[in-house]
Structures are given as C-alpha cells and as structure tokens.
C-alpha positions as CSV (number, residue, x, y, z in Angstrom):
1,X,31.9,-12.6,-7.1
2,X,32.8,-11.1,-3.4
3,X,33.7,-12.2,-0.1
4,X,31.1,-11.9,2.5
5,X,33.4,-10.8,5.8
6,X,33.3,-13.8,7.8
7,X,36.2,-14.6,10.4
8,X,36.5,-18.4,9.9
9,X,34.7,-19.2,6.6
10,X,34.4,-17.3,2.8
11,X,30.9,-17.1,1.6
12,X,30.8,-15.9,-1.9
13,X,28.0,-14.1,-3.1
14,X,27.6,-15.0,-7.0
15,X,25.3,-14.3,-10.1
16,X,22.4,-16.2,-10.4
17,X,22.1,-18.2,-13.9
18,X,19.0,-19.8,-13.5
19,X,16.3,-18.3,-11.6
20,X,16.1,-14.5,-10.7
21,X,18.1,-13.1,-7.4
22,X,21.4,-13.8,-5.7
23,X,22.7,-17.2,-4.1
24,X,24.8,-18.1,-1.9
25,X,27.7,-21.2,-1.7
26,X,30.7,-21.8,-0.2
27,X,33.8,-23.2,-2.5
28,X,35.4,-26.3,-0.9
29,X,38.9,-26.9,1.4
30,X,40.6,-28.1,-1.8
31,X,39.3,-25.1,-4.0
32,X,40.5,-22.5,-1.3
33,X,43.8,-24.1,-1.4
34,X,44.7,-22.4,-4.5
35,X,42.8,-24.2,-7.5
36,X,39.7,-23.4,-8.4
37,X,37.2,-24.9,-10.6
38,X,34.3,-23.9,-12.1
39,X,32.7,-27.6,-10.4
40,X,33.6,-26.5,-7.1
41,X,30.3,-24.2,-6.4
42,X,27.1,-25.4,-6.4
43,X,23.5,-23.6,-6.4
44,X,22.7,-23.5,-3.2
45,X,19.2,-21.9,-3.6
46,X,17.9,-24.5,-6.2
47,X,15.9,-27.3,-5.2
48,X,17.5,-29.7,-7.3
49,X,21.5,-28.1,-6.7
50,X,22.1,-27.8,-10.3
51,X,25.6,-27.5,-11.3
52,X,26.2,-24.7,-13.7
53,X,29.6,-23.4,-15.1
54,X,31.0,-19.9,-14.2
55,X,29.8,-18.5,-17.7
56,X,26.0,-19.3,-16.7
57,X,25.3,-22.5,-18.9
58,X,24.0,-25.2,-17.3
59,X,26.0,-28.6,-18.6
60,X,24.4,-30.7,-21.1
61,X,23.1,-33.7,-19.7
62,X,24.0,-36.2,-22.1
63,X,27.3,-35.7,-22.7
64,X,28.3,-33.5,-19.9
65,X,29.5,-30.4,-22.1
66,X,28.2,-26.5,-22.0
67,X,26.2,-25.6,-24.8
68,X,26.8,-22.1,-25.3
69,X,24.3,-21.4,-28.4
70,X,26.9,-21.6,-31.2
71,X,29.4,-24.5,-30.1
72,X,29.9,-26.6,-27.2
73,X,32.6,-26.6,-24.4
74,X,34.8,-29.1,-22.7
75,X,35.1,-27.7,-19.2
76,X,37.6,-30.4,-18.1
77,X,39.5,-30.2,-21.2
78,X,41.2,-26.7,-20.0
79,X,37.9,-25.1,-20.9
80,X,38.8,-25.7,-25.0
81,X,35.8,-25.4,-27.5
82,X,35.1,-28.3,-29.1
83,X,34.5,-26.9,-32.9
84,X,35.6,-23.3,-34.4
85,X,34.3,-20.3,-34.0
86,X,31.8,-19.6,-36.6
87,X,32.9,-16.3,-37.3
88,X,36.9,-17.6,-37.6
89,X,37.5,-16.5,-40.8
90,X,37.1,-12.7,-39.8
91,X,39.7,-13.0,-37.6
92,X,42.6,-15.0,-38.9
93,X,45.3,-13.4,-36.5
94,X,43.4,-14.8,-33.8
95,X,43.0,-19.1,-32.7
96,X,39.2,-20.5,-33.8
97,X,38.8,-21.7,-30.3
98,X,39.1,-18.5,-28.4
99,X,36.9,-17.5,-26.5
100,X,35.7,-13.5,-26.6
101,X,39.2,-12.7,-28.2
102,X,40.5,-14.2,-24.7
103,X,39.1,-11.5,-22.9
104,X,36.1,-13.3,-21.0
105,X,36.2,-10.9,-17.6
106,X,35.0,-7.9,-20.4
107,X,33.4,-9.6,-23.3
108,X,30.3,-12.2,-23.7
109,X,29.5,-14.3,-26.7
110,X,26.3,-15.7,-26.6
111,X,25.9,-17.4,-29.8
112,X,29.1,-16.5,-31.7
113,X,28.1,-14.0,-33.8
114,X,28.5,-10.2,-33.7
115,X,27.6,-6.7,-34.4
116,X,30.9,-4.0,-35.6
117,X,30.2,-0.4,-35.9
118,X,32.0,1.7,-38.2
119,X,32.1,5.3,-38.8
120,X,31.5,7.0,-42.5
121,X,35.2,6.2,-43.3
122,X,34.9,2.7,-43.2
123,X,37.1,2.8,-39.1
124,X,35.7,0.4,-36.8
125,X,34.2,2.3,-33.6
126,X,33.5,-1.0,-31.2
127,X,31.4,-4.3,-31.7
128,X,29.0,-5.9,-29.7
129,X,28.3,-9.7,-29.5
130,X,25.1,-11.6,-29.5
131,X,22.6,-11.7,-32.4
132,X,23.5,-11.9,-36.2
133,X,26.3,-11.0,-37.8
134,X,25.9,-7.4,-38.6
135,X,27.8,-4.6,-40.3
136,X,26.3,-0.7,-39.0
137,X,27.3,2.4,-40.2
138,X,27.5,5.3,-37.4
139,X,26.3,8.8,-38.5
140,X,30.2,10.3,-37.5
141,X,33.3,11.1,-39.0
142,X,35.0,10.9,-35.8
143,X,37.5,8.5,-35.5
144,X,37.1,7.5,-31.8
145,X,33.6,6.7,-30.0
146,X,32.7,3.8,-27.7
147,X,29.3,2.4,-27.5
148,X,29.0,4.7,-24.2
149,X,28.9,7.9,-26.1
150,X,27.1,6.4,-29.2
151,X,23.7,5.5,-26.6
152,X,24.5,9.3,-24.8
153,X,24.6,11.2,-27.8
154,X,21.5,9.2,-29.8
155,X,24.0,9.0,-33.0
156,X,22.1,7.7,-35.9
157,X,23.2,4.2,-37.9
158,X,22.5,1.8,-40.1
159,X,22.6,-2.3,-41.5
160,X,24.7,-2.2,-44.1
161,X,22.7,-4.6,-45.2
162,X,19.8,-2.6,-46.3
163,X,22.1,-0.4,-48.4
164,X,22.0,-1.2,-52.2
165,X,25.1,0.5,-54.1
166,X,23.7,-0.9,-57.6
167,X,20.2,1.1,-56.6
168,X,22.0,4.3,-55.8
169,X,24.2,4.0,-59.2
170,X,21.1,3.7,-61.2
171,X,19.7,6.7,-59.4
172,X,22.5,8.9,-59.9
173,X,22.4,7.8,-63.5
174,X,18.6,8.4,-63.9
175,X,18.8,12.3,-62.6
176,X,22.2,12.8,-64.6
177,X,20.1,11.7,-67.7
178,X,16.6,13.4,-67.0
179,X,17.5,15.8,-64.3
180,X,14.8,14.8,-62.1
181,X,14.9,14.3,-58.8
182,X,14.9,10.4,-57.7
183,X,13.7,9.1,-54.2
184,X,13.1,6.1,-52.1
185,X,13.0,5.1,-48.2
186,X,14.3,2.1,-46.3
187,X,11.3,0.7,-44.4
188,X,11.2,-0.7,-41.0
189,X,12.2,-4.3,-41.7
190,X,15.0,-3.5,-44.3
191,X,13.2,-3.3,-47.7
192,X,12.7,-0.4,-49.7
193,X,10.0,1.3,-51.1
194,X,9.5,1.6,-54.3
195,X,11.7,4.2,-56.5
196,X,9.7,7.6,-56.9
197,X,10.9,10.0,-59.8
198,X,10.0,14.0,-60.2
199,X,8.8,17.6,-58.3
200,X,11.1,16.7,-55.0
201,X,8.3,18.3,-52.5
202,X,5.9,15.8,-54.0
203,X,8.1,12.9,-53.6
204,X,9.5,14.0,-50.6
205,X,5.7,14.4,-48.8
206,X,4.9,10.9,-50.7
207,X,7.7,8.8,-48.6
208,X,7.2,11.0,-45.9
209,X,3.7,9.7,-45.1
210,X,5.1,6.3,-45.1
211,X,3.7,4.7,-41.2
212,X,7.0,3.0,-41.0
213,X,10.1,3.9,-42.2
214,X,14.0,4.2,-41.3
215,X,16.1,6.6,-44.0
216,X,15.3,8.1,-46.7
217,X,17.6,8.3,-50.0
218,X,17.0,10.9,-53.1
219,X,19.0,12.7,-55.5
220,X,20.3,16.2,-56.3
221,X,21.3,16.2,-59.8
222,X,23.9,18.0,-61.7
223,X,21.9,19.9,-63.7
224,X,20.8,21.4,-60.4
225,X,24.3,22.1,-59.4
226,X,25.0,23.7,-63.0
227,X,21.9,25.8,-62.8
228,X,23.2,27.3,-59.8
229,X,26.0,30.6,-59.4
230,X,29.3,29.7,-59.7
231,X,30.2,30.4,-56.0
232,X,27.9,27.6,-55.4
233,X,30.5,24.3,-55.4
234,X,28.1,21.9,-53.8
235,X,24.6,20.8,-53.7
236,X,25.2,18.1,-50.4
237,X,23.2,20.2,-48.1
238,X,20.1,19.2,-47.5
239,X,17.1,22.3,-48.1
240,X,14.7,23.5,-45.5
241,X,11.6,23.9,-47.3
242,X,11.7,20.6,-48.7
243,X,14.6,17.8,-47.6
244,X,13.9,18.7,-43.9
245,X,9.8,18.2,-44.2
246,X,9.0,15.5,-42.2
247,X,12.5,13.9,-41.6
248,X,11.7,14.0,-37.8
249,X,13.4,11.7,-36.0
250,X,14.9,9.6,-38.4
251,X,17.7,10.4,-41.1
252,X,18.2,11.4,-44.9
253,X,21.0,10.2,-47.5
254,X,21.7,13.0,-50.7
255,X,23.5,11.4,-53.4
256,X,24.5,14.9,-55.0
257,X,27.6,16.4,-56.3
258,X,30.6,18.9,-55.8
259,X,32.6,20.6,-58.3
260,X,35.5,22.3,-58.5
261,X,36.9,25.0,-61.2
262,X,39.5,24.1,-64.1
263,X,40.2,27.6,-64.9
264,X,43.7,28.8,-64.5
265,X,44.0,30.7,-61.3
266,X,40.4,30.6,-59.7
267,X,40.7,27.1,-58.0
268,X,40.0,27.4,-54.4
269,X,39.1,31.3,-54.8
270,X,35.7,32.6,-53.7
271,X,34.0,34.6,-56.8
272,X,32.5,37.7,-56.7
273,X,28.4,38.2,-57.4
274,X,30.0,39.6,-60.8
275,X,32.8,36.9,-61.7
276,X,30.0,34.6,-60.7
277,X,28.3,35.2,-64.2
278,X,30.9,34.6,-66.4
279,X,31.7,31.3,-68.0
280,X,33.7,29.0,-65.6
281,X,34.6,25.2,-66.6
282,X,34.2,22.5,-63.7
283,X,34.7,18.9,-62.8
284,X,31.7,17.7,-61.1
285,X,32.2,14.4,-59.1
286,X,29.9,12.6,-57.4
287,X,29.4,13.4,-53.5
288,X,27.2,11.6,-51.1
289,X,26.1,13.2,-47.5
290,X,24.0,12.3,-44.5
291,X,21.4,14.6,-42.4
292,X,19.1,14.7,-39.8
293,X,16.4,17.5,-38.7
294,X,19.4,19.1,-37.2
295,X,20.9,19.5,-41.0
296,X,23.8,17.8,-42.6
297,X,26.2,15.4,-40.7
298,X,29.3,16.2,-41.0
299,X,31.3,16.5,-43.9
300,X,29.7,14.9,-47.6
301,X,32.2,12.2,-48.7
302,X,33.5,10.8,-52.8
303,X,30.9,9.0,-53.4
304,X,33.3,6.4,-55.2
305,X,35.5,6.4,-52.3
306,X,32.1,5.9,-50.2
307,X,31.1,2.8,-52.5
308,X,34.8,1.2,-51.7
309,X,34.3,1.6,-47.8
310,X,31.0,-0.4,-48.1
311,X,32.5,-2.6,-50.2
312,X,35.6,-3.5,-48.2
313,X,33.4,-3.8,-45.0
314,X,30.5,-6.1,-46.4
315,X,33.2,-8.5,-48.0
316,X,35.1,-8.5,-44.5
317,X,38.6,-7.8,-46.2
C-alpha cells in the first residue's frame, strides 16, 4: 500500500485480491483519523464492490467470517482465529491462534501447513508455508542458508518422507553378509524401485535407465573397504567409472563405511606403500554420504548419528 501524491485527498493504491491488476479506493474521514480497519476500503474496480479483508480473503457470506483454507477468522473479534492452528503442537512456545508466528507483514499461511528445510545435521535452514506438511533435507553441511541462496545456488533436497531407514538397514546388512553391491532409486512420485543386488555397473546402468527418477541409493560394502590398502580409510566417495554414469542432474546416496586403526601408535598417521602391506586392525563404522555429477557433497556423516537426525526431525521432537 502507498500514497498517491495528492494535495487534499490520499488515494491508496492496493493489491488486487480478486481479479488481476491494481485498484484504487480511498479509506474514509474516520479511518484517516487514526483507526484503521480492514472494512474501511472497498474494491473500487469490481462491479459488485466486494468487501475483502487486508489478507486477500473475501468474507464468508453466511456467517461473515474469512475463510483462510485451514481455519476461519473473526475480523471484528481483534482479528482472533476462531479454532487452533493445525500445526500447534510443533510449536508449543508459541499461542494456537497466531497468525504466521505474529509476523504477518513477512510471512503468509495459506492453509496452515508448512514446508522446514534442514541441513544434513538435522539444523533448520528456513520454512516455507503453503502446501503439506513437509520435512526436506538440503544437500549442505552449512549451518546458515536462506531460501535466497538455496534457489541461486540449485542445492539439491529431499522429502524426508521418501527416505526408509529400515530399507537402508537391511541393505547395509545384505552387502555386510554377501558383499555385493545393493541398489535402488527413489522415483518421481516418492516410491522406490525395486531393490537390485550384484556387478554395481550393471545395477547402476539398470536404475539409470529409469524415465523418471529422483536419487539413487546403493551400497559400498566392507569387504570392499577391507580389500582395499590400508592408507585407504574410507569408501564414501563416489567412483567415476561407475557411481557417476548417468547421475546427471539429479543426486546419489552411498551407504558405505570408514575405519580407523586400533594399533598402538598409527591412529591418525598416513602409512607408507610399504607399512600399507602389513597387518593393521580396524574399526569399521558405518558412514553414509551424498553426491552429485560434481562428486561427493561435503563431508560423509555416522551413519547412526544420521539415522537419529531423521529420526528426531520426522517425529517433530
């Protein structure tokens, strides 16, 4: 809303709610006094002078309240809602009849429900409202981004929702027990594809021909990672010549592992091509990372500590 210049009179210039464009209307000697209501504009442009509210909702004509998709308003009762939030119970510190966390120059609502982004740590990013109530992961282990810099920089993410932590348990138990490689895909409306065991280039080239897809998950087993020099601590990083075939534009989850040596005094050392072929105990732990066609994002994560950050998030605690 601005103020047209106008020596004797203020015209206000306001959104239009109901048909496309910009109207005009003039607010009343008693509103320019000092109180304003949202009653005291009308739409000046319509044939029929609706009245709407100053959030865009034309009043209900039965009972005179705005209907705002998930509750209704009293605008004379000092704009209260007239029933909770629907999504009150996520915020306890705050009242059930606020409206956009009391922020409404900033915020919308249109139907009380909301999307929160989170980076790989489980740290909320931002939220957007509108739509369903939806948990996504961002692709980032940075601890600050808006939803500016997550459109700017194309940052990959997910529904929580379409991630199974039972299905990647029984995969990680599957390669430990037959050291195969294990793989499936998310597809375009959230369900997965079937599981796919074996040669990895095989599988990988299988899901990969897939005409609509979102991620991709697979293993790297420990045998792989024990098979491998002893310089060699991790098997997180995704491989050219077969990982990165066909990942395009979309994304790639390895549920693989790290290890560290138990041997007196060659923890955190970097071994030689010689000291590499001698006997070396290890603790491997389980290690899950995230890649794109530019390689791996970021740094791989505990894969237990992973399972906890989903787990906190989906149950909203």
């Amino acid at each position: 809303m601005y103020p047209l210049a106008n020596n004797t009179r203020s015209f206000y210039a306001l959104e239009n709610h109901c048909i496309k464009g910009t109207f005009f209307c003039t607010f009343s000697s008693k509103s320019a006094t000092g109180h304003l209501s949202p009653n005291d504009y009308t739409q000046c442009t319509s044939e029929h002078f609706r009245r709407c509210s100053f959030t865009g909702k034309e009043r209900d004509e039965e009972t005179g309240y705005g209907y705002f998709g998930a509750r209704y308003m009293d605008h004379e009762l000092m704009t209260m809602w007239l029933s909770v939030d629907p999504m009150a119970d996520k915020y306890p510190s705050m009242s059930p009849y606020a409206y956009c966390a009391w922020n409404p120059v900033k915020l919308v609502d249109p139907d009380g429900m909301d999307t929160i982004y989170y980076n790989l740590y489980g740290k909320q990013l931002f939220s957007k409202t509108g739509g369903d109530d939806v948990n996504m992961m961002v692709l980032t282990d940075k601890a600050k981004m808006d939803e500016e810099e997550f459109k700017a920089r194309g940052v990959h993410s997910f529904d929580l929702a379409t991630l199974n932590i039972g299905y990647l348990d029984e995969m990680y138990d599957y390669s430990d027990q037959n050291g195969d490689e294990c793989y499936y895909a998310i597809r375009g409306d959230g369900s997965p594809t079937e599981r796919q065991y074996g040669d990895e280039k095989h599988v990988s080239e299988a899901l990969f021909d897939a005409n609509d897809w979102q991620y991709n998950v697979h293993t790297h087993s420990k045998r792989d990672l024990m098979r491998r020099p002893n310089d060699v601590m991790s098997n997180t990083t995704p491989s050219e010549d077969k990982d990165m075939v066909g990942i395009g534009s979309k994304f790639g989850i390895i549920l693989g592992y790290t290890r560290r040596s138990l041997d007196a005094g060659s923890i955190g050392r970097t071994f030689t091509n010689s000291e590499s072929t001698k006997k070396t105990s290890f603790h491997y732990e389980r290690y899950i990372s995230f890649y794109d066609s530019k390689g791996r994002i970021g740094n791989s994560i505990s894969y237990n500590d992973f399972k906890k950050t989903v787990k906190k998030i989906k149950s909203g605690k």
